[in-house]
C-alpha positions as CSV (number, residue, x, y, z in Angstrom):
1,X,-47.5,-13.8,-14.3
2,X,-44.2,-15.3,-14.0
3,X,-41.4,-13.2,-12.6
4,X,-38.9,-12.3,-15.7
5,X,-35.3,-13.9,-15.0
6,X,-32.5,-11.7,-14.9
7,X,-28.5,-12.3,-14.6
8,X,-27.0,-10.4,-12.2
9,X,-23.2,-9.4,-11.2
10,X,-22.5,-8.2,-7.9
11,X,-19.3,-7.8,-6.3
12,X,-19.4,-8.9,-2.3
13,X,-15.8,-7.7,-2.1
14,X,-12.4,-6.9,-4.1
15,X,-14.0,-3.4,-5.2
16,X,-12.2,-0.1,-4.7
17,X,-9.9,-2.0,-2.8
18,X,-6.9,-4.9,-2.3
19,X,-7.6,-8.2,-1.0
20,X,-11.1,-10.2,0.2
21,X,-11.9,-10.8,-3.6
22,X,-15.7,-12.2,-3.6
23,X,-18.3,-11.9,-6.7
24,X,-22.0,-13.9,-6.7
25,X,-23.3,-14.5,-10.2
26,X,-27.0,-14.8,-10.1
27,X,-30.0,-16.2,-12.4
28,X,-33.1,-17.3,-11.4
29,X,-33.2,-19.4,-8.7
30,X,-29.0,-20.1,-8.9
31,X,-26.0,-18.3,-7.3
32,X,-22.6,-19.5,-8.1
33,X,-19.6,-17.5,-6.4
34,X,-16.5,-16.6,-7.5
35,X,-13.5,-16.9,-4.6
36,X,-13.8,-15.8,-1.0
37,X,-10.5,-13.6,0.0
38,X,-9.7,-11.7,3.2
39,X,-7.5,-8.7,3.7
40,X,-5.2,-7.8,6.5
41,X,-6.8,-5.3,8.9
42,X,-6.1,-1.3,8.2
43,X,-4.3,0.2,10.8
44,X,-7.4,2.3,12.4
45,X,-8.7,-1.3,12.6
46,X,-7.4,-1.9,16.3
47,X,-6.8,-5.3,17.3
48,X,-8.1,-6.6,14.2
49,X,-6.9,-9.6,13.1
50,X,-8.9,-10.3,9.6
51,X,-11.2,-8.8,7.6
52,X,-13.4,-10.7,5.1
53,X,-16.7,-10.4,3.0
54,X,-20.2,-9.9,4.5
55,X,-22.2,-12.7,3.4
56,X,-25.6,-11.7,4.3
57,X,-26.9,-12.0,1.1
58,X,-25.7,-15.2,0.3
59,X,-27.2,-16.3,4.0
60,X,-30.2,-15.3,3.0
61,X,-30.4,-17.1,-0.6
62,X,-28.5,-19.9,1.2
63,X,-31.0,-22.6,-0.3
64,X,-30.2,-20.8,-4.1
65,X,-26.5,-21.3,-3.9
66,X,-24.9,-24.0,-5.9
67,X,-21.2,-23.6,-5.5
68,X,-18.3,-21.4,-4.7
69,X,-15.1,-21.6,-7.8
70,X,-11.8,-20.4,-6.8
71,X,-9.2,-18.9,-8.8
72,X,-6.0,-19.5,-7.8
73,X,-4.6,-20.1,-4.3
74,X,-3.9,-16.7,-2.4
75,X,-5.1,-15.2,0.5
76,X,-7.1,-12.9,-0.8
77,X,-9.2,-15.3,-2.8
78,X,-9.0,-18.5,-0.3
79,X,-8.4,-16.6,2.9
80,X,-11.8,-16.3,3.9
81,X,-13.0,-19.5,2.6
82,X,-13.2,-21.5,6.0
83,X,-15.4,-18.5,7.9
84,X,-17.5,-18.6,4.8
85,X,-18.1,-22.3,4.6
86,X,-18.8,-22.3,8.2
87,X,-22.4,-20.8,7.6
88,X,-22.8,-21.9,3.9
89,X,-21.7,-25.3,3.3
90,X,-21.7,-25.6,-0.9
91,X,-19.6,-27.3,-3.0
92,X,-16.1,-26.0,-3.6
93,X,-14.0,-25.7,-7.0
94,X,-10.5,-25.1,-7.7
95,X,-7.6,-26.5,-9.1
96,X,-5.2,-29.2,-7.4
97,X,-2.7,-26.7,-5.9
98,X,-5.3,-24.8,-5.0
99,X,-7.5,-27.0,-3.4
100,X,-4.1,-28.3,-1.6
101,X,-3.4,-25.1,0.1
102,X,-7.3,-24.7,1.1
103,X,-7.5,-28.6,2.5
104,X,-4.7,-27.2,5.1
105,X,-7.4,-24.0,6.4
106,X,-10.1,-26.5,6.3
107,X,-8.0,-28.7,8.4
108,X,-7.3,-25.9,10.8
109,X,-10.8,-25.2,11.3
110,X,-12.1,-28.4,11.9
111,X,-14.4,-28.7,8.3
112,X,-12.4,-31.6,6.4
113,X,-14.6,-34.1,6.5
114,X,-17.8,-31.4,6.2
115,X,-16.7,-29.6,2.8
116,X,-16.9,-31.3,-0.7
117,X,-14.0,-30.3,-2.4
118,X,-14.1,-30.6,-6.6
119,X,-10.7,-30.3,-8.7
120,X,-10.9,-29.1,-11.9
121,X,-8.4,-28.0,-14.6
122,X,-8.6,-26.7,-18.6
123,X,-10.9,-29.6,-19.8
124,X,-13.8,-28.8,-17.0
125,X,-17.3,-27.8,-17.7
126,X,-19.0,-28.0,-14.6
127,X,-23.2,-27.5,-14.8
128,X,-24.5,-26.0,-11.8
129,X,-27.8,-25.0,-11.9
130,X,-28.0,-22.5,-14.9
131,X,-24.6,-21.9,-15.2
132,X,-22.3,-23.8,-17.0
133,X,-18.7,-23.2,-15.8
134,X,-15.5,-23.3,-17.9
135,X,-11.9,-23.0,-16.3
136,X,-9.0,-21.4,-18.6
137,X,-5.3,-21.1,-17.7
138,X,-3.9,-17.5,-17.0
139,X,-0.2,-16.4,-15.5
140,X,0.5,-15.0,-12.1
141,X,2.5,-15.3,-8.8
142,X,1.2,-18.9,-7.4
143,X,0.9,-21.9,-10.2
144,X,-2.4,-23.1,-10.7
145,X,-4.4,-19.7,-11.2
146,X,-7.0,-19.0,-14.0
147,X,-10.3,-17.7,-14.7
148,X,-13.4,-19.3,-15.2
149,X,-15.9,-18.4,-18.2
150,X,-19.5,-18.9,-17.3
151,X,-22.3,-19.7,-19.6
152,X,-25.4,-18.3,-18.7
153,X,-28.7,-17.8,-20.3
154,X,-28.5,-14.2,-21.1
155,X,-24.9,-14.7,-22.6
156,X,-21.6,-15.5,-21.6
157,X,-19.3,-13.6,-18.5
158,X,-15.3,-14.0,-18.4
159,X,-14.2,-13.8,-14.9
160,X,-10.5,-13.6,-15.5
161,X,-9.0,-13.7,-11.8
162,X,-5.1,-11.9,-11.2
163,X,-3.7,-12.5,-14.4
164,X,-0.8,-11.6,-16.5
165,X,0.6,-12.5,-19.6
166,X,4.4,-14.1,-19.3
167,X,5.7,-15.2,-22.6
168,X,8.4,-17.6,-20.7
169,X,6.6,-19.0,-17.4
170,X,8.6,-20.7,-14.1
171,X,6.4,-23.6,-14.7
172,X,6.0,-24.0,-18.3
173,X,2.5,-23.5,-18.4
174,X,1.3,-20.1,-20.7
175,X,-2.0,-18.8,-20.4
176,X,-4.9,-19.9,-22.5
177,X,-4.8,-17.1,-24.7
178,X,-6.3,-19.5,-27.5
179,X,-9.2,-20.1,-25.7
180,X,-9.9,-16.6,-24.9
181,X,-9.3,-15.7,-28.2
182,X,-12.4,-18.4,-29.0
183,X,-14.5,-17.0,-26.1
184,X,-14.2,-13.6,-28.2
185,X,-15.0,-15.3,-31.6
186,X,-18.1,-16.5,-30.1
187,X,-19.1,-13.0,-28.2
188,X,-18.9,-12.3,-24.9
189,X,-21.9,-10.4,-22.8
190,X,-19.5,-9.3,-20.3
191,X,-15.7,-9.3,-19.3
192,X,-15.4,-9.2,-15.2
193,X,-11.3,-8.8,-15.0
194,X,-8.5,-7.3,-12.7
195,X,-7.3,-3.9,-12.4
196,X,-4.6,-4.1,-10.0
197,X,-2.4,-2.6,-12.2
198,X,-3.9,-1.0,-14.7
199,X,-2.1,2.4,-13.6
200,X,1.2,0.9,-15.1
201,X,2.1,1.1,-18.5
202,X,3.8,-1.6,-20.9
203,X,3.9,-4.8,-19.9
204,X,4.9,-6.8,-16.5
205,X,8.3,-8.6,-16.6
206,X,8.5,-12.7,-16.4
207,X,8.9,-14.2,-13.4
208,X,12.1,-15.8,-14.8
209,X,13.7,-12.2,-14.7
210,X,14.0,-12.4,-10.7
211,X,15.1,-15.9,-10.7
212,X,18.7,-14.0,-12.5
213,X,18.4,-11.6,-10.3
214,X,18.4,-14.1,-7.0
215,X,20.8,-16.0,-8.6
216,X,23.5,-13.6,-9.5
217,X,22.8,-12.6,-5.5
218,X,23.8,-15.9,-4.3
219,X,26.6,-16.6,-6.9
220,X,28.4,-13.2,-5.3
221,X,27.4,-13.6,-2.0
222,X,30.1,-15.1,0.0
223,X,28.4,-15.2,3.9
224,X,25.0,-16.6,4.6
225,X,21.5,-15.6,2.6
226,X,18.4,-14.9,4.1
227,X,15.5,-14.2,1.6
228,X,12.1,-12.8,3.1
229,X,9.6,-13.5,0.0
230,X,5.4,-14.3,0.0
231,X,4.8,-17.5,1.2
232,X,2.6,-18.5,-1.7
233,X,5.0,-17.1,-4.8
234,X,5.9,-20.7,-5.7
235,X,7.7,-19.7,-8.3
236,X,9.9,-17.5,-6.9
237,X,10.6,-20.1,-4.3
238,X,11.5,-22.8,-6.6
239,X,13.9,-20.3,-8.7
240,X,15.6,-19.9,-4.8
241,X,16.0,-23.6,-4.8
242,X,17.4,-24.3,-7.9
243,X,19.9,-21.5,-7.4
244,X,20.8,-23.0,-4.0
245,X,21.2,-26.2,-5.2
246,X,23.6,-24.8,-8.5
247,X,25.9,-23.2,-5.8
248,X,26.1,-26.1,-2.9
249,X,23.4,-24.4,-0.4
250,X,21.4,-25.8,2.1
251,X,18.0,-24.2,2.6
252,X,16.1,-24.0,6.4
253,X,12.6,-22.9,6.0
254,X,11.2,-20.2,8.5
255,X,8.2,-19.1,9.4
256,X,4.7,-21.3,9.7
257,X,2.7,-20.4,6.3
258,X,6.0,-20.9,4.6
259,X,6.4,-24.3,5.5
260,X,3.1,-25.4,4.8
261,X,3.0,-24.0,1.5
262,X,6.4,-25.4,0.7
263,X,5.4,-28.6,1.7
264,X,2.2,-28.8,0.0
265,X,3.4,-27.6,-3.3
266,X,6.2,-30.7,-2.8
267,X,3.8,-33.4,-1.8
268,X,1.8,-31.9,-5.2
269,X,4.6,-31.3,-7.4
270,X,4.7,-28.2,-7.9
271,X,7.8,-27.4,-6.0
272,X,11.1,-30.0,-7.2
273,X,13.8,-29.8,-4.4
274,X,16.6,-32.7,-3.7
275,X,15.9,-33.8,-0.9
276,X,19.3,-33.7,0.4
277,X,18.9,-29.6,0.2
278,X,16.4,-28.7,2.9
279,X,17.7,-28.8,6.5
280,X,15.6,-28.7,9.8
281,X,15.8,-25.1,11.3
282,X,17.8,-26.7,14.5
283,X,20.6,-27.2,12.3
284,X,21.4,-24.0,10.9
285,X,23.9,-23.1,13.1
286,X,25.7,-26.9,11.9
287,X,26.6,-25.2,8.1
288,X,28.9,-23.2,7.6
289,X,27.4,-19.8,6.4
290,X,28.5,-19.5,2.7
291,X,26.8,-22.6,2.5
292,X,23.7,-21.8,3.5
293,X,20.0,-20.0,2.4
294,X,17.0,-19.2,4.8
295,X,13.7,-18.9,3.5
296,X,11.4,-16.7,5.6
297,X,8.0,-14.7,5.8
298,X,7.8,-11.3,6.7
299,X,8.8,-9.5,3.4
300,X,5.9,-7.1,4.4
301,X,7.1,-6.5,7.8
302,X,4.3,-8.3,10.0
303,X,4.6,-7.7,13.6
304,X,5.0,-11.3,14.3
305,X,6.5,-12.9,11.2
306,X,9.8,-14.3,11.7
307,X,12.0,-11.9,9.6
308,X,10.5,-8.8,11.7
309,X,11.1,-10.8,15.1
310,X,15.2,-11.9,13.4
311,X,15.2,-8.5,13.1
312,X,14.3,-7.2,16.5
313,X,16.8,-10.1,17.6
314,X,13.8,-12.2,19.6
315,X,13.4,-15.4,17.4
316,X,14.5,-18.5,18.7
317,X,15.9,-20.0,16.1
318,X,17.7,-17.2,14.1
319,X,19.8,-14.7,15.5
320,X,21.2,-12.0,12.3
321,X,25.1,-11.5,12.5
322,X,27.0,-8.5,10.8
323,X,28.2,-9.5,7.2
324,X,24.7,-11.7,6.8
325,X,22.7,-10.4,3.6
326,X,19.2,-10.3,3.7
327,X,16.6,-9.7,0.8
328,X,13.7,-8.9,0.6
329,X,12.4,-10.5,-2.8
330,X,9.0,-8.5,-2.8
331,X,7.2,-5.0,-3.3
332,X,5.5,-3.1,-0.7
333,X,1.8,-4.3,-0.4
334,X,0.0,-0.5,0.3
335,X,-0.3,0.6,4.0
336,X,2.7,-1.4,5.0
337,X,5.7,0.5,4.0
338,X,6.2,2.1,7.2
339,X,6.9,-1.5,8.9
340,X,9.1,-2.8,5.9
341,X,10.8,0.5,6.5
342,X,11.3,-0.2,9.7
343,X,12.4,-3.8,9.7
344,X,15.1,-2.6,6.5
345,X,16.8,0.0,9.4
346,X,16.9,-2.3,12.0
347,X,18.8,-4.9,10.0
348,X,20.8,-2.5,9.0
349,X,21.7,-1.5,12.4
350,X,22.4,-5.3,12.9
351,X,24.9,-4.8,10.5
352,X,23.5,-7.1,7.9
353,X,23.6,-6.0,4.4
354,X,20.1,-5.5,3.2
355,X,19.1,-6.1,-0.3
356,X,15.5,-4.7,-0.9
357,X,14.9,-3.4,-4.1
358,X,15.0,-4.9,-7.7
359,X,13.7,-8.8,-6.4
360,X,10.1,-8.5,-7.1
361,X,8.0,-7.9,-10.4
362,X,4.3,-8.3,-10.5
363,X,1.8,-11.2,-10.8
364,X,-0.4,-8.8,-12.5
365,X,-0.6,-7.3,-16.1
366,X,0.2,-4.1,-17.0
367,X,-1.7,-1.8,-19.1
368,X,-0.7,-3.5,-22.6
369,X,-1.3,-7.0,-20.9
370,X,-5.2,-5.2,-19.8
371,X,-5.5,-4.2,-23.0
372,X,-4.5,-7.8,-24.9
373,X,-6.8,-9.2,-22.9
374,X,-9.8,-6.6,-24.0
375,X,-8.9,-7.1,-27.5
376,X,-9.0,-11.1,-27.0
377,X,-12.7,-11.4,-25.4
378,X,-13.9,-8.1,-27.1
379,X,-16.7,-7.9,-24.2
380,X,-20.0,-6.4,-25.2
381,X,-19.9,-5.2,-21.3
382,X,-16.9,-4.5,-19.3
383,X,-16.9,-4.8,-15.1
384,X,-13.3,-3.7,-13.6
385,X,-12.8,-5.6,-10.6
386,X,-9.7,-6.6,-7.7
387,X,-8.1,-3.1,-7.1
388,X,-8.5,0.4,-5.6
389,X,-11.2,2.4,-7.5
390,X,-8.6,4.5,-9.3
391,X,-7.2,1.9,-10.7
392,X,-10.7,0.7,-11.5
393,X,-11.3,4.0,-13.2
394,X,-7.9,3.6,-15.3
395,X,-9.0,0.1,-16.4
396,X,-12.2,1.6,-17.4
397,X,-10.5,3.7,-19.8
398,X,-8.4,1.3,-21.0
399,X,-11.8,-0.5,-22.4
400,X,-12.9,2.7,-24.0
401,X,-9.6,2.7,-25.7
402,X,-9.9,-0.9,-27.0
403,X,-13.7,-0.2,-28.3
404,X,-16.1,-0.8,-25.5
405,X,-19.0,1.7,-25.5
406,X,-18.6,4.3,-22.4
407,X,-22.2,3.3,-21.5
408,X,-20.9,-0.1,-21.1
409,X,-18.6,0.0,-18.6
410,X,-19.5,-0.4,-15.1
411,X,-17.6,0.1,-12.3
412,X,-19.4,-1.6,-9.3
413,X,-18.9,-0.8,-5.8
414,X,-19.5,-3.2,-2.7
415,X,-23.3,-4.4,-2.8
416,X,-24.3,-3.0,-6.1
417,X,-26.3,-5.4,-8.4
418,X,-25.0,-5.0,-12.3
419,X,-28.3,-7.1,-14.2
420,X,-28.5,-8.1,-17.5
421,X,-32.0,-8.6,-19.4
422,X,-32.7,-8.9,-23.1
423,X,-28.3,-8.7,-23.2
424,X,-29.0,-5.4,-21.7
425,X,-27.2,-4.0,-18.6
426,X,-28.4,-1.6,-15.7
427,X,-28.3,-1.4,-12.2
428,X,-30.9,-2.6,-10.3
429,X,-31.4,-2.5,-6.2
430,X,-28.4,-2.3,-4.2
431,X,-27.9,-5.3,-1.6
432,X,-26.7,-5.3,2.2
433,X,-22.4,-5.7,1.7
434,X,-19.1,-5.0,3.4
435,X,-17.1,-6.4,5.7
436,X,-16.6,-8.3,8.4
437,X,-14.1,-7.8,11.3
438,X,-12.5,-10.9,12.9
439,X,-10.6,-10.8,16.6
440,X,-9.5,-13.7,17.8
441,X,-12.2,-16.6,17.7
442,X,-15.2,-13.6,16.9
443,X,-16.4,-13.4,13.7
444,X,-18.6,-9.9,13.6
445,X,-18.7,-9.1,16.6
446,X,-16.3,-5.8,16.4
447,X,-18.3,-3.0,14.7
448,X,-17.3,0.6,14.3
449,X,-18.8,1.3,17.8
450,X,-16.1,-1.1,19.3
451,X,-13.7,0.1,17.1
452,X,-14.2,4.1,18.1
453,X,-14.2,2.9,21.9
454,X,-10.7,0.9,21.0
455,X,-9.4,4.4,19.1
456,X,-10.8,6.2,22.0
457,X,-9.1,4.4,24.9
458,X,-5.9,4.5,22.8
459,X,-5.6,8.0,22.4
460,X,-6.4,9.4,25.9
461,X,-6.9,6.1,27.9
462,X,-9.5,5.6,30.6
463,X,-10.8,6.6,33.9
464,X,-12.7,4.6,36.0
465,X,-14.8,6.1,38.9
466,X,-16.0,3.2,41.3
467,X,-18.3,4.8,44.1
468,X,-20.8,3.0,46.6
469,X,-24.2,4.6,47.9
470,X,-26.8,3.4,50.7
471,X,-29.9,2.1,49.5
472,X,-32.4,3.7,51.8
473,X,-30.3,7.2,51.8
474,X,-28.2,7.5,48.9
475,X,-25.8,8.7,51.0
476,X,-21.9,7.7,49.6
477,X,-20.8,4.9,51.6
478,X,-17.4,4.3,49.9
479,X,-15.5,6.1,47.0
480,X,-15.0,7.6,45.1
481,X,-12.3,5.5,44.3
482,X,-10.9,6.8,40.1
483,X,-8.7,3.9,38.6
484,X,-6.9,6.0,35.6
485,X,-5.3,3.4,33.0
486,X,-3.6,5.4,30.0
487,X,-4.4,8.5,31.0
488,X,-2.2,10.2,33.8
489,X,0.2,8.2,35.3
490,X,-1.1,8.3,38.8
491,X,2.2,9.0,41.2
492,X,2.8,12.2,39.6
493,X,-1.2,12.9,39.4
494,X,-2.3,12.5,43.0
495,X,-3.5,16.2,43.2
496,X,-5.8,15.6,40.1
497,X,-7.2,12.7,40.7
498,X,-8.0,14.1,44.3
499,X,-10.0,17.1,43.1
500,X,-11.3,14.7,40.5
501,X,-12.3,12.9,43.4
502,X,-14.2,15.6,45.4
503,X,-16.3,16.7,42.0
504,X,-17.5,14.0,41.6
505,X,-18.3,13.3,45.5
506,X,-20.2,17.0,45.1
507,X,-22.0,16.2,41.5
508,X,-23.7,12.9,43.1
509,X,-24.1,14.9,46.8
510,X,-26.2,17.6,44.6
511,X,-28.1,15.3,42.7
512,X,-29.3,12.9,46.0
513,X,-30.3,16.2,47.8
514,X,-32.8,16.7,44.6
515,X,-33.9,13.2,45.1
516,X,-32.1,12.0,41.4
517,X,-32.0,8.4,42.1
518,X,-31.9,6.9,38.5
519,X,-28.5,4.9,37.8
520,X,-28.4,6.3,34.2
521,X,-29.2,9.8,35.7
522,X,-26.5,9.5,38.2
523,X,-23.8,7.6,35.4
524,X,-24.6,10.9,32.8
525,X,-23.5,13.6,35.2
526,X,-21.1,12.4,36.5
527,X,-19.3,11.9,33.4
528,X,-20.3,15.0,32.1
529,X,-19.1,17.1,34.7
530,X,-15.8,15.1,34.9
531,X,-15.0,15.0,31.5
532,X,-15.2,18.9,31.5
533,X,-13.3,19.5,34.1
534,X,-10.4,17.0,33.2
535,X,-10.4,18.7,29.7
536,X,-9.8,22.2,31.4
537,X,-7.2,20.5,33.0
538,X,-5.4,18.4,30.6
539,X,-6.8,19.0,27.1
540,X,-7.6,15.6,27.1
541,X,-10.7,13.6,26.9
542,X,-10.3,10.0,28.2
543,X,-13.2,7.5,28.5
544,X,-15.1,7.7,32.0
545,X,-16.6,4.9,33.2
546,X,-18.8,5.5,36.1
547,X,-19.6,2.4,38.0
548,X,-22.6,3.2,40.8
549,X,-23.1,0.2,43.0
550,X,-25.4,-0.1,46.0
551,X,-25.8,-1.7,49.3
């Protein structure tokens, strides 16, 4: 008897969190996917430098995938894209502005002439397998963003991406409220949409509010400007430029992801500039200061991004003089307003005058916005996605409040399988998902055992014990020698170490005369009686390494 087809959700990232947005639609024998984000590390992740979806399921249906469709153009929906493709090279979807920004991290990694790129815009249906896949136009912080409605044979899913709803757009462009208004008319199984900020109540200002705000800032500011914004708000960049260009500015680009998303949108069009008005960043110091604007990164206080590093005076380029004004033309992301905090008082001791709050309003609707869109589609089924699981839970009850059925909303967490038979929802079996740490050039290969040895050697360092016994006797030929990094500075710890020294020539003297020979025998007690003893000592417990060698 043939196996009954099924449709099934399940969300490979973007649940009960921010950032690495991933979602694999499944029927039968096809898989279509719905972007592949990354998030920036947490700060128990040490030495982490990205963190994007586990993909094991996909790996393992590899042959049953037919395509991934982006969104819109941010990190977390594009960021992992290149690691992803890497191991699962399918045809890729997204608009033109989009596909821009992902053709330069395809570059990077070497897969431009591997990966089948496929623009689409409001007029696409593209078949793929048993899904037939629809784009529609919505509003948020980076042109070119939308949400896809997918046709499938159980009914049809509205996949809505960031979204809000801005009545007077930078770009002109509004958001296909018409066609979602259709999508509703015709009935919708299930409406998959973001909860970012569903915690918030009324509606999200337009865009075009900040771009007064930045321009009332440079019509009164008489010294230089420097404004620290997301690299990928387009808008917010272009409503910088036109202000610059009202009031006789120049504008010098900083930081790397800035230029190359400035320079994509302009070789696209998304991004109109004279070109008279942007200056190499060698010639700052050549205009005079009231006559000048400097774009940079590092609104969120990155270690490394360039307004962090003007800040701590080491870029090589910008120095920050009393009288400068900087703003910072964006929100706190979560987890990073100890840094922005941070960065804002050292400017400030710079003497610059800081302008932080007030220049930012959100790509994503607010609860009436959540709501519109609810009473648009009028889903049979409801599926919260992209945000922390509160704000999943608020969502949820936003959709009771519009007329959804309780039992009809689902809120999925990482690996869950949502399946729909007959138009009928459950859960079935859960599937292998998380995430994935990258360090450097090694994708998965940091786990939490690397990561508790990394917390571990940064909270009370290491001590290595180096000693050197005969073959034949097992007599100590050498050593011990104890190499202590991060745990006692050694100078002031000779005494210590010495008697550290002498336990652990008396542990291994012990165990020889009871004929203990075995390395792993030999490795255990000696790090068990020195860690007690070094805890008596210091109330600390730092990492021992034994190293037992023989000649």
């Amino acid at each position: 008897m043939a196996k009954r087809k099924k449709l099934s959700i399940i969300p490979l990232g973007g649940v009960g969190e921010i950032g690495k947005n991933m979602t694999a639609y499944c029927y039968g024998n096809d898989i279509i996917v719905v972007d592949a984000g990354l998030k920036f590390p947490e700060e128990e992740m040490l030495g982490i430098d990205i963190v994007i979806p586990d993909i094991s399921y996909l790996l393992e249906n590899k042959d049953k995938v037919r395509g991934i469709f982006l969104t819109h153009g941010h990190e977390d929906h594009i960021g992992g894209l290149p690691y992803v493709l890497k191991s699962l090279n399918v045809p890729v979807y997204g608009t033109k502005l989009t596909l821009g920004l992902v053709s330069g991290k395809l570059k990077e990694h070497g897969l431009s002439d591997t990966v089948q790129l496929n623009e689409i815009d409001s007029k696409s249906r593209i078949q793929v397998g048993s899904f037939t896949v629809s784009f529609f136009y919505v509003n948020h912080s980076i042109p070119d963003s939308g949400g896809f409605a997918i046709n499938t044979p159980e009914g049809l899913v509205v996949h809505t991406g960031d979204f809000k709803v801005d009545h007077t757009p930078v770009d002109g462009r509004h958001a296909d409220l018409n066609k979602l208004a259709e999508y509703g008319d015709k009935g919708v199984l299930a409406l998959v949409a973001d909860s970012t900020n569903a915690e918030r109540p009324g509606f999200t200002p337009s865009e075009r509010s900040v771009g007064k705000t930045i321009d009332d800032i440079v019509a009164k500011t008489d010294g230089r400007l420097i404004l620290a914004t997301f690299a990928s708000n387009i808008h917010r960049l272009q409503q910088v430029i036109l202000s610059a260009e009202k009031y006789g500015r120049k504008v010098a680009v900083i930081g790397r992801s800035m230029v190359n998303n400035i320079q994509t949108a302009i070789d696209l069009g998304y991004l109109e500039i004279e070109p008279s008005t942007l200056i190499d960043p060698d010639d700052i110091n050549k205009v005079p200061a009231e006559k000048l604007i400097i774009l940079s990164t590092g609104s969120q206080g990155e270690p490394m991004s360039a307004l962090t590093r003007m800040a701590r005076n080491a870029h090589r380029k910008v120095e920050i003089y009393p009288g400068d004004t900087v703003v910072l033309a964006s929100s706190p992301i979560p987890g990073n307003e100890l840094s922005i905090s941070r960065t804002i008082d050292q400017l400030f001791r710079i003497g610059a005058n800081v302008i932080y709050q007030g220049v930012h309003v959100s790509g994503h609707g607010s609860q009436e916005e959540l709501k519109l869109m609810l009473n648009l589609v009028r889903p049979q089924y409801f599926v919260p996605v992209h945000g922390e699981f509160r704000m999943q839970r608020r969502h949820a009850m936003l959709a009771e409040e519009t007329g959804v059925e309780p039992e009809n909303v689902f809120i999925l967490d990482l690996g869950d399988v949502l399946e729909f038979e007959n138009k009928e929802a459950h859960l079935g079996a859960k599937i292998s998902a998380g995430m994935v740490m990258i360090d450097g050039l090694g994708v998965g290969d940091v786990g939490n055992i690397v990561l508790r040895d990394r917390k571990l050697l940064s909270q009370d360092g290491i001590l290595v014990v180096v000693v050197t016994l005969g073959k034949t006797t097992g007599a100590i030929l050498s050593g011990p020698d104890i190499i202590s990094r991060g745990f006692v500075y050694v100078r002031e710890s000779e005494a210590l170490l010495e008697e550290a020294s002498k336990l652990v020539e008396n542990t291994l003297g012990k165990l020889v005369a009871e004929n203990v020979s075995e390395w792993s025998s030999l490795k255990t007690a000696v790090r068990d009686t020195l860690g007690r003893f070094l805890y008596e000592q210091t109330r600390r417990r730092p990492m021992i390494l034994p190293i037992i060698m023989e000649v």
